[in-house]
C-alpha positions in Angstrom: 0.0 0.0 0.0 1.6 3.8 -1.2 1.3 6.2 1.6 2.1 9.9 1.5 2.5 12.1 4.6 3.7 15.6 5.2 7.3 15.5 6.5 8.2 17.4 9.7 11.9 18.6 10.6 12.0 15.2 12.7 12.2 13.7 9.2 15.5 15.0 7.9 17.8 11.9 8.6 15.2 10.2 6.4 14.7 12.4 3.7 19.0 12.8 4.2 19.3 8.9 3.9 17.1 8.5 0.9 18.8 11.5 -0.8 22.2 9.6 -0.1 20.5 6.8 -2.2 19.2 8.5 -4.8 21.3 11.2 -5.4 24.3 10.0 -6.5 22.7 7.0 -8.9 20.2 9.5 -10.9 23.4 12.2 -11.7 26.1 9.6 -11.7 26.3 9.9 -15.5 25.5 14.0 -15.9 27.9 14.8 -13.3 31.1 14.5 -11.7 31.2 12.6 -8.3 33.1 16.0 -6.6 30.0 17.7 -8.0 27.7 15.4 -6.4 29.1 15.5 -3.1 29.0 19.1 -3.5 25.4 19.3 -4.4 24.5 16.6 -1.9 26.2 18.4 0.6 24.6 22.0 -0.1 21.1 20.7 -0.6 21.0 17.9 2.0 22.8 18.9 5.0 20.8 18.4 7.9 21.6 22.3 8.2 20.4 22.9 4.3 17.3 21.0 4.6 16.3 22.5 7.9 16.6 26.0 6.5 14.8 24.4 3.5 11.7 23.8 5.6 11.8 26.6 8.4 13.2 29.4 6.9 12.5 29.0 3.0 9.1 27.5 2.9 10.1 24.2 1.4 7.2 21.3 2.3 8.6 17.7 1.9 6.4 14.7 1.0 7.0 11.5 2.0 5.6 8.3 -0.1 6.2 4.9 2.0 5.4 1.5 -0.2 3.8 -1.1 2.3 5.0 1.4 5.6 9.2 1.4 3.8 10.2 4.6 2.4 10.4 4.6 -1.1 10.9 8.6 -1.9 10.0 12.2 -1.4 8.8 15.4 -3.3 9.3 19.0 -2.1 7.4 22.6 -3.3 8.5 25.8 -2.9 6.2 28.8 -2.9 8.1 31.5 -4.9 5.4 33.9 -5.3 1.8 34.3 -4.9 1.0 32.5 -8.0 4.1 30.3 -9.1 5.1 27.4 -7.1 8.6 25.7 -7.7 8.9 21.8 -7.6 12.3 21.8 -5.8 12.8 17.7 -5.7 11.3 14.7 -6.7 12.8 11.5 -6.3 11.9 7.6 -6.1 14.9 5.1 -4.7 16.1 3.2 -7.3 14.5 -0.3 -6.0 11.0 1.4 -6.0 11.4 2.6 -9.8 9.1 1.2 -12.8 6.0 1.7 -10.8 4.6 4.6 -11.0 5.5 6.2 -7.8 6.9 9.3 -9.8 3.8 9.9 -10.6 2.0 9.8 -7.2 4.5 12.3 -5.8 3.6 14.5 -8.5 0.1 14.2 -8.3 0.7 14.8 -4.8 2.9 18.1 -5.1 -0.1 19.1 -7.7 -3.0 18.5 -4.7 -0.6 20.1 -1.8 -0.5 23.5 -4.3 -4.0 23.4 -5.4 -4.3 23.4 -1.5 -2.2 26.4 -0.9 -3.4 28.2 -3.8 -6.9 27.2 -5.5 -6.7 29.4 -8.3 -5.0 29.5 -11.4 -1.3 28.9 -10.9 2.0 27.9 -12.4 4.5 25.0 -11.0 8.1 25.0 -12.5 11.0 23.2 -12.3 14.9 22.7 -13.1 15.8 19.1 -14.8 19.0 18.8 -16.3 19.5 19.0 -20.0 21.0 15.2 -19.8 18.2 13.5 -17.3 16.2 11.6 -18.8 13.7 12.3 -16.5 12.6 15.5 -19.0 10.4 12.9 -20.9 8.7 11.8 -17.7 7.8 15.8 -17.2 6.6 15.7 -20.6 4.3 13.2 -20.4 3.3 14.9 -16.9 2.0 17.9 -19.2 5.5 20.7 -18.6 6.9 22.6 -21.1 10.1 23.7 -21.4 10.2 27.2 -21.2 13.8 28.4 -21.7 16.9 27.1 -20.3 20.2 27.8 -18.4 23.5 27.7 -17.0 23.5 28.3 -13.2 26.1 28.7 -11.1 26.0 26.9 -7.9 29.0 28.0 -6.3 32.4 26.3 -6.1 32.8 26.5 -9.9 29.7 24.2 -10.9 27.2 24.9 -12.8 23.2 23.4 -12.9 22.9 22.6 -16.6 19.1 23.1 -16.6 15.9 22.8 -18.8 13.1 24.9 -17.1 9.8 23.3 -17.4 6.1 24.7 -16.2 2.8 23.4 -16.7 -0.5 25.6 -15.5 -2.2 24.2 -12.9 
């Protein structure tokens, strides 16, 4: 049975550990591993992720398959009618079933929550994931594209993708 639940800071190890699973085998052939660490270390931090959710207005996700957990999905509110969809990932032994599709839906329902109205939800994927066709068939666009400098000399290779919602 898929379950879904709103993380709370008590949550970061988890959301930590599954990143440390995840992370590393989705971008292990778009980028270096000194990157990765880099990234992983700047975005999942315990320090990171609890300024994510306390000071940034980041709300996590968290999608259990049969009570084990199997991945997460964050949203960002950047104004009063754009919402950014900052992660979404399913560990690797929970792939192929649709569960990337769940935590979507999900991120969909939590913004049609915060916001009823007319809104727009954007994204970064890199120009190499292959999860841009999964967004595709998810109804986003891309809408332009970039080279963003994350600090320490690397760069976020991105396709920006929206979809109305």
């Amino acid at each position: 049975m898929n379950t879904i639940r709103m993380a709370t800071t008590k949550d970061i190890p988890l959301i930590r550990h599954m990143a440390e699973q995840v992370f590393p085998e989705t971008y292990r052939h778009i980028i270096t591993p000194e990157q990765c660490d880099y990234m992983m270390d700047m975005m999942y931090s315990e320090a990171s992720l609890l300024r994510q959710m306390t000071v940034e207005g980041h709300v996590y996700q968290l999608l259990s398959v049969d009570g084990e957990p199997a991945g997460y999905v964050s949203v960002q509110p950047i104004d009063t009618d754009l919402y950014e969809l900052q992660k979404i990932y399913v560990l690797p032994r929970f792939q192929g079933r649709h569960l990337g599709r769940t935590l979507f839906d999900a991120a969909v329902s939590l913004v049609k929550r915060l916001h009823p109205g007319s809104c727009r939800l954007f994204l970064h994927v890199n120009r190499y994931n292959k999860a841009k066709t999964f967004y595709e068939h998810l109804g986003l666009r891309v809408t332009r594209q970039g080279d963003y400098d994350i600090g320490n000399g690397y760069f976020m290779n991105d396709y920006i993708m929206e979809k109305e919602i």
